[in-house]
C-alpha positions, -999 to 999 in steps of 0.1 A, spaced: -18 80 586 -19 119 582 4 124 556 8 158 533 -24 165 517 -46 137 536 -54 154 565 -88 168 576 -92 198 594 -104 200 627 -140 194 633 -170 218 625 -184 236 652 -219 243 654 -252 226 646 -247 192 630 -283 186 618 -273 200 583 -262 172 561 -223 175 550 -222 188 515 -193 179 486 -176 210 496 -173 211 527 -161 176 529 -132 186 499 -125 215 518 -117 199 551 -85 193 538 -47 202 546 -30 205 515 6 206 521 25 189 494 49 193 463 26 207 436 34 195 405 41 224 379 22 214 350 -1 182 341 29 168 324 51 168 357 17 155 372 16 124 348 55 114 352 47 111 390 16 89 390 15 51 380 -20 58 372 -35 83 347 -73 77 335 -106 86 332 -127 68 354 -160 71 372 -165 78 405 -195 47 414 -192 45 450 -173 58 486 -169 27 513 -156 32 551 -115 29 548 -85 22 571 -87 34 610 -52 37 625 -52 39 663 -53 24 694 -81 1 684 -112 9 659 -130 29 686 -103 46 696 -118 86 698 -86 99 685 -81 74 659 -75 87 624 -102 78 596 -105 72 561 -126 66 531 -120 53 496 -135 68 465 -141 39 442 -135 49 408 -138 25 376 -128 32 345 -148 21 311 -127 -12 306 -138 -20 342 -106 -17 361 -117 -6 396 -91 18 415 -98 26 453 -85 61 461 -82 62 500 -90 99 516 -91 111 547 -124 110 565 -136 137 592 -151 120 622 -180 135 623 -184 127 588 -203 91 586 -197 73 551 -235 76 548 -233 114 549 -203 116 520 -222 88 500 -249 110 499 -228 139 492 -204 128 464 -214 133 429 -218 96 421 -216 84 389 -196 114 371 -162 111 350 -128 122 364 -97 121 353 -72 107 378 -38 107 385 -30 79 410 3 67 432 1 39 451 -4 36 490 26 20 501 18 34 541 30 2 562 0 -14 580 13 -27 609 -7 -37 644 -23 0 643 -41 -1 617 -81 -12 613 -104 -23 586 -79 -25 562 -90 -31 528 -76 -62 514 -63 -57 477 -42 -22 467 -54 13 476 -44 44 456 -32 82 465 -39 112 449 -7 120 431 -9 151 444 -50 169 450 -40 179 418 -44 142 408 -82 147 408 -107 163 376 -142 162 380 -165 168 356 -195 178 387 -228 181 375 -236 209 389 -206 231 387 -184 219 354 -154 203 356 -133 212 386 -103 201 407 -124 194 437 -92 192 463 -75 223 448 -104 247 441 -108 273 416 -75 293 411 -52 272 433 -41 248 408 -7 254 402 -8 257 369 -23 267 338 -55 244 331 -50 228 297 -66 242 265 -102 235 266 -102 220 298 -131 239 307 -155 225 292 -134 188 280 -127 165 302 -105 148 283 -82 178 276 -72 171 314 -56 137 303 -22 132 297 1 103 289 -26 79 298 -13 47 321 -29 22 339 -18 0 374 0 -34 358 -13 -65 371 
């Protein structure tokens, strides 16, 4: 289930009586991929480009042994829905010492991103747990994510600041939209 950029790092050390922040959860990430060059590559690579918001997070598949299986690899799905109601469930790694309850609390819930989506073709065989029935979606790449945060502006939340890859579009600072190209959506 650990595939490229999906993979959390190992746990924190330390106290865990301080709640798990945004960041920390975004930067618990491995991100070993094939970065797309410029938001135009980005686009012909997803099925899915659009601007949706992100409403909700909700526990995702376990592949192991058995669901309490202590090595067992976790995950989460960001529900994101875009303004014509199409919902798209992004499935993300998910930390085990992470509860869904502490990123819930964490995400910035309802702001706008723009996302670029491939589908999650993994093969859920006899190993896998709580599987979600209906599609799930991939990051294109952790490029594939643009969120306009509250707090700190529009970002790329699995890449950080300066890691990108390639130049932000014009305006993109402060325009959300600038960040969408080529806009598709998942065919019925």
């Amino acid at each position: 289930m650990c595939s490229s950029y999906r993979c959390p790092v190992a746990d924190r050390a330390g106290d865990e009586t301080e709640p798990v922040t945004f960041e920390e959860y975004v930067g618990s990430f491995i991100t070993d991929y094939d970065p797309a060059s410029s938001l135009s590559d980005l686009s012909a690579r997803s099925t899915v480009a659009t601007e949706a918001q992100l409403i909700d997070i909700e526990d995702g598949a376990i592949f192991g042994s058995s669901p309490e299986d202590d090595s067992a690899n976790h995950s989460v799905n960001l529900i994101f829905e875009t303004a014509t109601g199409d919902r798209y469930y992004v499935e993300l790694s998910r930390p085990v010492y992470m509860s869904v309850d502490e990123l819930r609390s964490a995400m910035p819930l309802g702001a706008s991103s723009v996302i670029y989506l491939k589908p999650n073709n993994d093969p859920r065989d006899e190993n896998f747990f709580n599987v979600r029935e209906g599609p799930t979606w991939f990051f294109t790449t952790p490029q594939g994510w643009v969120l306009a945060d509250p707090d700190q502006g529009i970002i790329t939340p699995l890449e950080g600041p300066g890691s990108l890859g390639f130049d932000p579009p014009a305006g993109g600072e402060t325009d959300l939209q600038a960040w969408l190209v080529d806009p598709k959506a998942a065919s019925a």
